[in-house]
C-alpha positions as a LaTeX table, in Angstrom:
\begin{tabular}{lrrr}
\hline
Residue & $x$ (\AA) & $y$ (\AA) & $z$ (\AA) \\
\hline
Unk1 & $-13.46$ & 178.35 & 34.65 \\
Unk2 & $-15.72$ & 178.70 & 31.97 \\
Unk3 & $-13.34$ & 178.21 & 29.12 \\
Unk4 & $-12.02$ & 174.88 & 30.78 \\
Unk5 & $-15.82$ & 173.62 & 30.72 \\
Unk6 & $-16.23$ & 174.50 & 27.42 \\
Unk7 & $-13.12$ & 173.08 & 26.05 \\
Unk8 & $-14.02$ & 169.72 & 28.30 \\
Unk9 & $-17.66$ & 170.03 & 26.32 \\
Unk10 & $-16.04$ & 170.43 & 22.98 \\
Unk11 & $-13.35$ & 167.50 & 23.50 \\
Unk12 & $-15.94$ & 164.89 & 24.59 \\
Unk13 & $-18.69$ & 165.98 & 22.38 \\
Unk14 & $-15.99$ & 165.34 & 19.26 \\
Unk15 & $-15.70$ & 161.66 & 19.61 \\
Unk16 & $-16.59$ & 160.26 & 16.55 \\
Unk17 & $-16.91$ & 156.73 & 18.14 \\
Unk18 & $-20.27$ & 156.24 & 19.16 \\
Unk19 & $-21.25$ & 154.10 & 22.34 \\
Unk20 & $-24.61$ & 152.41 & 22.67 \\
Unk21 & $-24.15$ & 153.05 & 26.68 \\
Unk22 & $-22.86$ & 155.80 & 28.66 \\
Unk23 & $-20.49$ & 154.55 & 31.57 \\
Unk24 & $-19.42$ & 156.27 & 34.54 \\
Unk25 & $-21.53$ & 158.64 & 35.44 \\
Unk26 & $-23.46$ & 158.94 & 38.48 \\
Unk27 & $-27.37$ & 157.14 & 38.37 \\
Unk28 & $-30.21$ & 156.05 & 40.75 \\
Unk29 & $-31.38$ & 152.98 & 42.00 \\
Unk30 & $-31.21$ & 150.89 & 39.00 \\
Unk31 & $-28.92$ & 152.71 & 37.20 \\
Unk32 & $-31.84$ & 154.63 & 36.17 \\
Unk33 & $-30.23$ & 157.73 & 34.29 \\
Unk34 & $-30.60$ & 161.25 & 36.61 \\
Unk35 & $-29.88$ & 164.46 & 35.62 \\
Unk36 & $-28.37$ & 165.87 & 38.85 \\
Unk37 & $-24.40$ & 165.42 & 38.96 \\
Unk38 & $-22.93$ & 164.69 & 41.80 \\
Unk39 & $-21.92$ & 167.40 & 43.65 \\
Unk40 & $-18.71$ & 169.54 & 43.50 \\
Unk41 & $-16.08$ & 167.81 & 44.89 \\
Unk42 & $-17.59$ & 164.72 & 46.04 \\
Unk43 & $-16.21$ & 161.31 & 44.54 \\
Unk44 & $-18.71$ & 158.56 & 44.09 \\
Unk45 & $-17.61$ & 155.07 & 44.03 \\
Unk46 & $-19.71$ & 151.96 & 43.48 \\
Unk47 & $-18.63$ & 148.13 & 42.87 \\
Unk48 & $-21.22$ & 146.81 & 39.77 \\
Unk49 & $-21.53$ & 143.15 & 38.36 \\
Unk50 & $-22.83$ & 142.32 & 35.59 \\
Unk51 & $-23.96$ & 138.94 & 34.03 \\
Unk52 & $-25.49$ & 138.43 & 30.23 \\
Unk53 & $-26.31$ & 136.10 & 27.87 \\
Unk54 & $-27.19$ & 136.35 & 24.54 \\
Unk55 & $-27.65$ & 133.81 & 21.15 \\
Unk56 & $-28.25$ & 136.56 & 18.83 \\
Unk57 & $-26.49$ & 140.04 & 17.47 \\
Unk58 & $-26.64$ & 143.16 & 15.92 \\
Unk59 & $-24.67$ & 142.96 & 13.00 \\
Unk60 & $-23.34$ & 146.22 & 10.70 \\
Unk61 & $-26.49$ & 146.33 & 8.16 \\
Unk62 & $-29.11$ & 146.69 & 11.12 \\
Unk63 & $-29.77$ & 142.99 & 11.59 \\
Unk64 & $-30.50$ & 140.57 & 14.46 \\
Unk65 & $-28.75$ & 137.21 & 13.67 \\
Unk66 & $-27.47$ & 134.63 & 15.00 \\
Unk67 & $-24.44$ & 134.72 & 17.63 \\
Unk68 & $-23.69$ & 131.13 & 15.90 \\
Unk69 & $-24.33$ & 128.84 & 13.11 \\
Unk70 & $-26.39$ & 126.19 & 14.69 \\
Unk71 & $-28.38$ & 128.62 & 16.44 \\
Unk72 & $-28.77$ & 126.54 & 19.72 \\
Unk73 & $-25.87$ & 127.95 & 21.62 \\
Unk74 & $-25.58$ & 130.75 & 24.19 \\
Unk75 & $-22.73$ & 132.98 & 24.86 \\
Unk76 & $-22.46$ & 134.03 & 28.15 \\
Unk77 & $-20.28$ & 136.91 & 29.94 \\
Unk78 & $-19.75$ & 138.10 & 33.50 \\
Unk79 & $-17.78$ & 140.98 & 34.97 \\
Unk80 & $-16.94$ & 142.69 & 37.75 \\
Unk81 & $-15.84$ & 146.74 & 37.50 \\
Unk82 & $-15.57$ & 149.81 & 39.35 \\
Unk83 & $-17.44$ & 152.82 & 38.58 \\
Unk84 & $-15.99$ & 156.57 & 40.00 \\
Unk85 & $-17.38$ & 159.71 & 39.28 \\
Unk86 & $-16.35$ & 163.07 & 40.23 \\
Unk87 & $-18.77$ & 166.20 & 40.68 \\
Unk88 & $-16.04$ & 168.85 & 38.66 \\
Unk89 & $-18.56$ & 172.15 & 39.11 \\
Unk90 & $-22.10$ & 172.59 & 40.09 \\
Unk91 & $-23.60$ & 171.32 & 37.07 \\
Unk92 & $-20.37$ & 169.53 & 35.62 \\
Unk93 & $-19.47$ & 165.79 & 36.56 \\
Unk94 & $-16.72$ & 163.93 & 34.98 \\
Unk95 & $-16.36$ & 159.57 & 35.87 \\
Unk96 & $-14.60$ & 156.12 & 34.45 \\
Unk97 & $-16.17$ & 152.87 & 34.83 \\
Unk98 & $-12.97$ & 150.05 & 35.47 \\
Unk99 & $-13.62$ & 146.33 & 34.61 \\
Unk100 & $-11.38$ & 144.23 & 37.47 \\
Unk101 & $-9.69$ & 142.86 & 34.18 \\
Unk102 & $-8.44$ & 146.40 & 33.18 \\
Unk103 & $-9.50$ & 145.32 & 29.80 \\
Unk104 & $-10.85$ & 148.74 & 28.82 \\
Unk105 & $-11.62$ & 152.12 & 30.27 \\
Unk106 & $-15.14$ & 153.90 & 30.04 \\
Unk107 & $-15.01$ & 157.68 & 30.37 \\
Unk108 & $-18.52$ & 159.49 & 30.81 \\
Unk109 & $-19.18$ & 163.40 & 31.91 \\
Unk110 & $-22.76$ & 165.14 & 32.48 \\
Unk111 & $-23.47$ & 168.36 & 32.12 \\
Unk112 & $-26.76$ & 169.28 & 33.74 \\
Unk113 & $-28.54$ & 171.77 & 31.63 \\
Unk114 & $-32.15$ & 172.15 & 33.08 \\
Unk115 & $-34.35$ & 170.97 & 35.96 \\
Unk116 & $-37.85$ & 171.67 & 37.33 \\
Unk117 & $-39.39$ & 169.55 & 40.49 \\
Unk118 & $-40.48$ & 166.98 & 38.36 \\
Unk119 & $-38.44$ & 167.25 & 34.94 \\
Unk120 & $-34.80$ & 167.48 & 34.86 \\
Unk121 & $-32.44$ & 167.69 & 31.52 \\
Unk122 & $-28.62$ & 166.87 & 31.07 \\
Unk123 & $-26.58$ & 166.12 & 28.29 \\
Unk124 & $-24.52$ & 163.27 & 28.42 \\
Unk125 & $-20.99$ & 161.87 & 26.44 \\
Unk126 & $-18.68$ & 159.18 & 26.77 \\
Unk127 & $-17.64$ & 155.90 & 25.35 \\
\hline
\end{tabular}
């Protein structure tokens, strides 16, 4: 069991694609980040909706600009996706976040490392 955790760890650690958000993993309320996985075989499914707007970007050298020239206009998105996570071991959890679209597919996992009553630690990979 060991070497299949370790192998998992290796292959999602070596992404080289790097993801400013980590989907499909388990949170809290407000998908506040927790360390705990969800526990071995338990599956976790939860409906999300999202709605932003923006008039501005990052772009590749590190800058904020403008989403468009005339800098008045407002691009707005909305989406509706399905988030499913799986608790693999005891301190393992594996999940995919779904847009209704089936545009893309978000893989996450968690490995919980470290916890105390009021501190806990996990690493966390995905795209």
């Amino acid at each position: 069991m060991k070497k299949v955790i370790y192998c998992f760890v290796i292959f999602f650690f070596a992404h080289v694609r790097v993801s400013g958000q980590i989907q499909g993993i388990s949170a809290s309320k407000l998908t506040t980040i927790n360390s705990i996985p969800v526990p071995k075989g338990m599956l976790e499914f939860e409906p999300a909706f999202s709605y932003v707007w923006s008039d501005k970007y990052w772009n590749s050298e590190r800058e904020k600009v403008p989403s468009f020239e005339n800098g008045d206009s407002i691009k707005k998105t909305s989406e509706l996706g399905f988030r499913i996570s799986y608790g693999l071991s005891k301190i393992l959890e594996a999940g995919v976040y779904l847009p209704a679209d089936l545009s893309a597919l978000s893989i996450g996992t968690k490995i919980h490392v470290y916890s105390t009553e009021k501190l806990g630690l996990a690493f966390l990979s995905g795209g």
